[in-house]
N, C-alpha and C positions, 0 to 999 in steps of 0.2 A: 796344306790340305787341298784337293784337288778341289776343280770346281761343280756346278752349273745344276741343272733342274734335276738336273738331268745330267748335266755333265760332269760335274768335278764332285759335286754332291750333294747327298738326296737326305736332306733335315727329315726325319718325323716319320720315314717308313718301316711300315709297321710289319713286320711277317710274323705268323703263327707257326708255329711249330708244333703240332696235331700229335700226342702221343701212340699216334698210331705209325710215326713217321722214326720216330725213334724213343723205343722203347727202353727206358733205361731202370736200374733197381741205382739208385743215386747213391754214392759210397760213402763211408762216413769220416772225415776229415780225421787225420792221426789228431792226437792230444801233444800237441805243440809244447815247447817249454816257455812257459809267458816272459821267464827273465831271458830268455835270447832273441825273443821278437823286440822286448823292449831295450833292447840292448841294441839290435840292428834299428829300431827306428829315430835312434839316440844320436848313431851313428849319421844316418841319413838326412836328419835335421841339423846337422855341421854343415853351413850353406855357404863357404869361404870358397871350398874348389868350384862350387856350384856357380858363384859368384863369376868366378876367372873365368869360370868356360862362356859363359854368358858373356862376358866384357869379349873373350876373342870372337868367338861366333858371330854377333852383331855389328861390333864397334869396331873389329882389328879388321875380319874377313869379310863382312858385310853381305849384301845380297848374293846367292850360289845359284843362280839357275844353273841349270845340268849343262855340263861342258866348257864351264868360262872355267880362267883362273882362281875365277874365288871359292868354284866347286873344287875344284883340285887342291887346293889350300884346306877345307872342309877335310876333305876326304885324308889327308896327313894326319888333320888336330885330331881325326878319331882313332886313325892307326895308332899315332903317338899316346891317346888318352886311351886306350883299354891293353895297351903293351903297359905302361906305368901303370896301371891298376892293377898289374898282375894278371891278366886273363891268359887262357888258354888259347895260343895258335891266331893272334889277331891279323888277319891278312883284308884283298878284297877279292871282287869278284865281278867279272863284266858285264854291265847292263846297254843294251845297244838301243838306241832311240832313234826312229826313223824319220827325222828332219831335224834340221838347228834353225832356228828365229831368234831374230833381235831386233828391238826398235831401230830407226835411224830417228831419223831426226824431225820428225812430226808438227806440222804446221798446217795450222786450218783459220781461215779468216775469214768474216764476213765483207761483202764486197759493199752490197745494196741489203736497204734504202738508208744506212751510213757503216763505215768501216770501221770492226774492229777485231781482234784476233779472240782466238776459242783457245784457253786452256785445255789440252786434250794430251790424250794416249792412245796408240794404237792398239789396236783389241790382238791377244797374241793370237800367231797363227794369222792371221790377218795377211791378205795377199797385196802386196806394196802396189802404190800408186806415186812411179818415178819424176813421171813428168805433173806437174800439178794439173789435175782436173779442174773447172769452172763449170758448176753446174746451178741450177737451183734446186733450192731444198724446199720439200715437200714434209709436211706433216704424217705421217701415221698412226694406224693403232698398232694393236700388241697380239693382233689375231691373226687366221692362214690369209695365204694366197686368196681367196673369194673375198677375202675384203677388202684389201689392198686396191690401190686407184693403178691405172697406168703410172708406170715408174721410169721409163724409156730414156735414157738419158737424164734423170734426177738424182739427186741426193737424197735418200729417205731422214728424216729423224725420226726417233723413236723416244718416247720421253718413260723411263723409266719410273715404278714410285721409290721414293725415299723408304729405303727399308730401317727397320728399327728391331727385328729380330735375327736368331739364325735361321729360321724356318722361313722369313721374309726375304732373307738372302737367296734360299735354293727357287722362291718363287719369280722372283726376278732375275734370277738366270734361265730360268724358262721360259720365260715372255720376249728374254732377248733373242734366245735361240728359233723360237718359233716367228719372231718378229725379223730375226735375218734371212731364215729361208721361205720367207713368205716373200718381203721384198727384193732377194734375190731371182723367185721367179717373177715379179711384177718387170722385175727391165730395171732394178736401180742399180745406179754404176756407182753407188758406197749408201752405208750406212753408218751415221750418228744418233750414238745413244746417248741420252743425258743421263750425268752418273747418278746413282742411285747413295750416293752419300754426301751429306751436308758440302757444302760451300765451294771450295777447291780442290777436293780431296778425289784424287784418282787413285785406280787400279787398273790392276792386268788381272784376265780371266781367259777360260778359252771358249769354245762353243764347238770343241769336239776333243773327244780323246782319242780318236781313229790315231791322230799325226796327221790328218792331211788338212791344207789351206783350207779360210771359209770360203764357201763360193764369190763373193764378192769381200772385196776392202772394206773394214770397220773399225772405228774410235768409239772411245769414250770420251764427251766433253764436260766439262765442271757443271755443276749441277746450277749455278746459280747464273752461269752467262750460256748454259742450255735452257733457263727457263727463258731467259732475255729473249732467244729466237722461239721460242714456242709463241710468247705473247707475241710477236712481230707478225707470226705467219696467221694466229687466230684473229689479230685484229686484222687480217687482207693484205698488209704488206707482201708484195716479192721480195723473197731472199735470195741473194746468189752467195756462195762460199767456192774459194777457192781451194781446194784439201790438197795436200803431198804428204804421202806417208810412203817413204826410202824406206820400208824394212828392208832389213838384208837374210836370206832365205838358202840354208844350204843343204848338204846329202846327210843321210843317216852320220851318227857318231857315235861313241861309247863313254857313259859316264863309270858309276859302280857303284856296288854294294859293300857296307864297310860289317864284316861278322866277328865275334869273337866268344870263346865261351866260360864261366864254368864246369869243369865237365862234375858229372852224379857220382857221387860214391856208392850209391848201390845200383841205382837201373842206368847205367850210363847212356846206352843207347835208346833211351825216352826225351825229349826234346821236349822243354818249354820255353818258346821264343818268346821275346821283348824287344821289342821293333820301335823306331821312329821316322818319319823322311827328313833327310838333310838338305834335299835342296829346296828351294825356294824361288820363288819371282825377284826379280829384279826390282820393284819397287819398294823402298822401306827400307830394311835391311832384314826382313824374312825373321822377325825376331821372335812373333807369337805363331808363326808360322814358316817353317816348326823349328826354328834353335831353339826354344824353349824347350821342346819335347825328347832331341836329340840329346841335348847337355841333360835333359832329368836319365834317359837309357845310359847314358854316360854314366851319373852320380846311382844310380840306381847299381851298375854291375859294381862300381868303386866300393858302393856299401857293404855290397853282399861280400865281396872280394876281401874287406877293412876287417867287418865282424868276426871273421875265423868260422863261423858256419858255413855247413859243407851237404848242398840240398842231394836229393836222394836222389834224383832228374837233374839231367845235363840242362843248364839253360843258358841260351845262346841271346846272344845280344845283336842284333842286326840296326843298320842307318841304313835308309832304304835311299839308292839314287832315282829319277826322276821320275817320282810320284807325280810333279804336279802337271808332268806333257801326258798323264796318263798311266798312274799307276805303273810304269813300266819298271821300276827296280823289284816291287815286290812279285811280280808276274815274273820274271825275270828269275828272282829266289827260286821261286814255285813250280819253273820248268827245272831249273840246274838239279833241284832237290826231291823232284819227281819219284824216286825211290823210296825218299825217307818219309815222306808224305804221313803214311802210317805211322812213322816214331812221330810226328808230331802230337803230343795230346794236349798243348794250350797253346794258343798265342794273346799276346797282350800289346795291343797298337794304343799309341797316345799320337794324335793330332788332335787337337782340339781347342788351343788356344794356353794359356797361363792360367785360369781362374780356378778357383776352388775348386776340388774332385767333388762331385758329388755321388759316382758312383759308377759302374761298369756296365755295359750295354753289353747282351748277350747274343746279336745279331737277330733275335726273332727265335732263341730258345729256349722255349719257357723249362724243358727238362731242365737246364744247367742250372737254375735260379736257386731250389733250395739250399743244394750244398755250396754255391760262389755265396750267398749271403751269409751260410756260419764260417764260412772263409773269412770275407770280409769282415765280418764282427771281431773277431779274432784277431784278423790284421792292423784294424784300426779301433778298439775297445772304446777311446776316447772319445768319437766321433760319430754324427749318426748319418752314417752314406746308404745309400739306397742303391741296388739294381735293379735293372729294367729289363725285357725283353723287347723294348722295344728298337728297331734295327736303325742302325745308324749307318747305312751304307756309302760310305763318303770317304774312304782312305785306303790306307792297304790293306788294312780287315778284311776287303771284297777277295784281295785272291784268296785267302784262307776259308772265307766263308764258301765261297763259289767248290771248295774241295772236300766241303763236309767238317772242318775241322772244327772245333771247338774254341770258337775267337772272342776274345773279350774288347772289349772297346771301349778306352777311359772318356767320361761323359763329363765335362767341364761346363763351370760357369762361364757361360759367353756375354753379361751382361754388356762388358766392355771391351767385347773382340769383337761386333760387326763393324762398325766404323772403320778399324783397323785393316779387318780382314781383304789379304793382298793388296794395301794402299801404301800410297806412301806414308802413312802415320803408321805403319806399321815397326816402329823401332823400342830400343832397349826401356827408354823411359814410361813403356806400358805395362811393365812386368813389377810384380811382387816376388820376391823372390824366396820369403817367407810361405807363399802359399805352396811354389813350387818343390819346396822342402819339403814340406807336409806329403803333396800327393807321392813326392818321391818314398818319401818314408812310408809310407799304405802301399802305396805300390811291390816296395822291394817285400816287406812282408808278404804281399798276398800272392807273389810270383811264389817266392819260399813255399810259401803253406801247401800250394797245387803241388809242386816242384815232390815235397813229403809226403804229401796225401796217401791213405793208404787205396788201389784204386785210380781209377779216372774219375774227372770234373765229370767224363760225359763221355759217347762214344762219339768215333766219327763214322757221319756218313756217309753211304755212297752215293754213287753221283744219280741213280736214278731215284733216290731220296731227295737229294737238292733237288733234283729238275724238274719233281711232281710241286715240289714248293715253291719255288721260283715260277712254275705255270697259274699256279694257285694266286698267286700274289698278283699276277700281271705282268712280275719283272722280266721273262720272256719278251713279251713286246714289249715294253720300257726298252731293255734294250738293243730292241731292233731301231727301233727310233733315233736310237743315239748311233746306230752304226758301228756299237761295238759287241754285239752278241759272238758273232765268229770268231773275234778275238780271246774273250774274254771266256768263253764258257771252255773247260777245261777239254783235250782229245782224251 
C-alpha cells in the first residue's frame, strides 16, 4: 500500500456522494444458487495452494520493489499461477516508472557530547549524501517554514509520535512531509525522523508520489536511540552527527502488470476486475504488504476457475506493478484501457493488510451501499461484515475511483498491521492464513454475485461528476499539495 498523509495514503477520508450526483434506481441482485456459493466458498477455504504461494512470495522471492530481480521473479510466479489455474490469455503489460532508487549503504553516527551510531534507513526517494556530511543537529517541530529556526548548515531532527493506529499512521506521514518541506526551506542540509514505531523497528516511506527526489536527504532513525538524541538536545547538549546515505539513483524503467481472465458467458464484454499490487518495499519481505493480497487475487481466480461456475461478466484478474513509487501500475492500466473504461462496471482492490475482512469500502458512494450489502450477505451468510461509504483512498482504488467507476475496497482488521506496515517486521510469520481463506472465500463469492447481477452495482460517472465531488471534498487541493493533481486527474 502506497504511503503518506497524504502521500501513500489517506486513512479515514470521508467523501459524500450527494444523490444528486448520481442518481441511481439500485438493481436487484439475481437469486443466486446457495449450493454453488457454498460450494465455491468450500473451495476457497482449501488453504494448501494458498499456503505455497504465500511460502514463495515471502520466503523464496522476498521483498519486489519495482524493477529488481525479485520483482521479475514476482511477475513469472503470477504468469505461471493464473496459466495453471486455467485462466484466459494470462500475459503482462508495461508499466514505466520515472526513477529507480535504492538504499546504499546508510550510516549515521553521533559524534558529540559521546559517540555512538543511529540505527537508520534512508527515507526513499531520499537524494544521496556521498561524501559524509558533519553537521549539528538541531531539534524541530512538525509545523511550516514560519516556525522553523535557522537551519543553514544543520541536521534537523524531527521526532515523530509513536503511532498505534492506521489513521495514526496517515497522520504522521503528514507531519513528516510537512516537517521536510518546512526545514528544507529553513537551510537544513538533511533531516532525521525518529521512527514512529517501537524500539528498532524501521521503515521505508516516501514523501511524494510525483517520482521526483525530496528536496533535501532524509532517514529514519530507531525510535529508541532517536529519543536518546532528543533528550541530549532538550537537556542543552550539542550534537554533531556524522550522516552518509550512498543511495544509488537512476533513469526511468519498466516494471509490469500481470492480467488474466475469466471471460462471461453471457455479457462478455462487461468487465469486473480484481486487482492487487505485487510489488513491495524492500524492507521485510513485503508480506502483509501486499503478497498477502496478491496470492488471495491468485487463490480467488484459482477458485472461481476450480468450481466449474461460469459468471455472466468477464472478470479479470490484474497484480498491479509499482503501486508503492506511486500508484503507477494501476494508472498505467487505466491509460492502456482508456477505451474499455466504460465495460468496466466493478472493481475490487485488496491492499490492506491480512486481518479479518470486515467489509467493503465504497470510495464515498453511499448509492452503491444498498444493493453491495444484500450482495455481501449473500456472499458471506455466515458472517456479519459491514460496508461503508466511507473512502479509503490509499491504493489503486484511486485510479478507478478518479474515473467514476464503481470501486470497492476490501476494509481489513489492521489491529496488528501498523507496526508492520513497510518495516522490517513486516514477514510471513504475521499472517493467518485461515483468515486469509475466509476473506478469499467472501470475496470470490461476492466478485461472482456483481459478475451475475441482473443490472449494475451502480452507474459510472463522468468526470465532471467526480470533479464537483472531489472539489466538494477538498481533494482538489489535497492534491495539489502533494503535487500530483496533474498527474493523476484523468485528460
Amino acid at each position: 500500500m502506497s504511503q503518506a498523509p497524504t502521500v501513500c495514503y489517506f486513512p479515514a477520508l470521508r467523501f459524500v456522494c450527494l444523490s444528486a450526483v448520481a442518481l441511481h434506481v439500485l438493481a436487484s441482485a439475481s437469486a443466486a444458487d446457495p449450493s454453488s456459493v457454498a460450494d465455491l466458498r468450500r473451495v476457497a477455504r482449501e488453504p494448501s495452494a494458498l499456503e505455497a504461494d504465500l511460502h514463495t512470495l515471502c520466503d523464496v522471492i522476498g521483498p519486489r520493489p519495482a524493477g529488481t530481480p525479485a520483482m521479475r521473479a514476482a511477475l513469472e510466479w503470477a504468469l505461471r499461477g493464473f496459466g495453471a489455474a486455467g485462466l484466459t490469455n494470462p500475459h503482462v503489460e508495461p508499466v514505466a516508472i520515472p526513477r529507480s532508487w535504492t538504499e546504499g549503504n546508510t550510516q549515521i553516527e553521533v559524534l558529540t557530547p559521546s559517540r555512538f551510531a543511529l540505527n537508520s534507513a534512508a527515507t526513499a526517494l531520499s537524494p544521496s549524501i556521498s561524501e559524509p556530511l558533519q553537521a549539528e543537529v538541531v531539534l524541530t517541530g512538525k509545523g511550516n517554514a514560519r516556525a522553523m529556526p535557522d537551519l543553514s548548515g544543520k541536521v534537523a531532527l524531527v521526532s515523530l509520535d509513536e503511532v498505534s493506529s492506521f489513521e495514526g499512521l496517515g497522520e504522521s506521514q503528514r507531519d513528516a512531509l510537512v516537517a521536510m518541506r518546512a526545514a528544507a526551506k529553513s537551510g537544513a542540509e538533511a533531516v532525521l525522523f525518529v521512527s514512529n514505531r517501537p524500539n528498532q523497528v524501521l521503515y521505508r516511506h516516501l514523501h511524494s508520489l510525483t517520482g521526483d527526489l525530496d528536496p533535501i536527504p532524509t532517514a529514519v532513525v530507531a525510535r529508541d536511540e532517536g529519543l536518546r538524541v532528543l533528550r541530549l538536545l532538550e537537556a542543552g547538549e550539542r550534537v554533531q552527527v556524522r550522516v552518509h546515505l550512498p543511495n544509488r539513483i537512476g533513469p526511468e524503467f519498466e516494471t509490469a502488470n500481470v492480467l488474466a481472465e475469466i471471460e462471461g458467458s453471457e455479457l462478455p464484454g462487461e468487465i469486473v476486475l480484481v486487482g492487487a499490487h505485487l510489488d513491495s518495499w524492500d524492507m521485510g519481505t513485503g508480506c502483509l504488504d501486499n503478497a498477502v493480497n496478491a496470492a488471495l487475487v491468485m487463490h480467488v481466480a484459482r477458485s472461481l476457475q476450480a468450481s466449474g461456475v461460469r459468471p455472466a461478466r468477464t472478470l479479470r484478474f490484474v497484480l498491479f506493478g509499482g503501486e508503492e513509487l506511486g500508484l503507477h501500475g494501476a494508472r498505467a492500466y487505466a491509460a492502456r484501457h482508456a477505451g474499455q473504461m466504460d465495460d468496466h462496471v466493478a472493481t475490487f482492490i485488496h491492499d490492506m493488510g491480512a486481518g479479518p475482512l470486515v467489509g467493503y469500502s465504497t470510495g464515498g458512494r453511499s448509492d452503491l451501499l444498498p444493493t453491495l450489502d444484500r450482495l455481501l450477505a449473500m456472499a458471506s451468510p455466515d458472517r456479519h461484515l459491514r460496508n461503508t461509504a466511507e473512502g479509503y483512498y490509499i491504493s489503486d482504488n484511486v485510479a478507478f475511483l478518479l474515473r467514476g467507476i464503481p470501486s470497492l475496497f476490501a476494509i481489513q482488521d489492521t489491529g496488528d498491521y501498523v507496526v508492520s506496515y513497510h518495516s522490517v517486521a513486516d514477514t510471513l510469520d504475521k499472517v493467518r492464513v485461515g483468515d486469509v481463506a475466509d476473506t478469499a472465500a467472501t470475496a470470490a463469492a461476492l466478485v461472482l454475485a456483481v459478475a451475475d447481477m441482473e443490472g449494475l452495482i451502480g452507474p459510472r460517472l463522468d468526470s465532471r461528476e467526480v470533479l464537483a465531488w472531489l472539489r466538494r471534498e477538498g481533494l482538489v487541493r489535497h492534491f495539489r499539495f502533494l503535487g500530483v493533481w496533474e498527474a493523476w486527474w484523468p485528460k
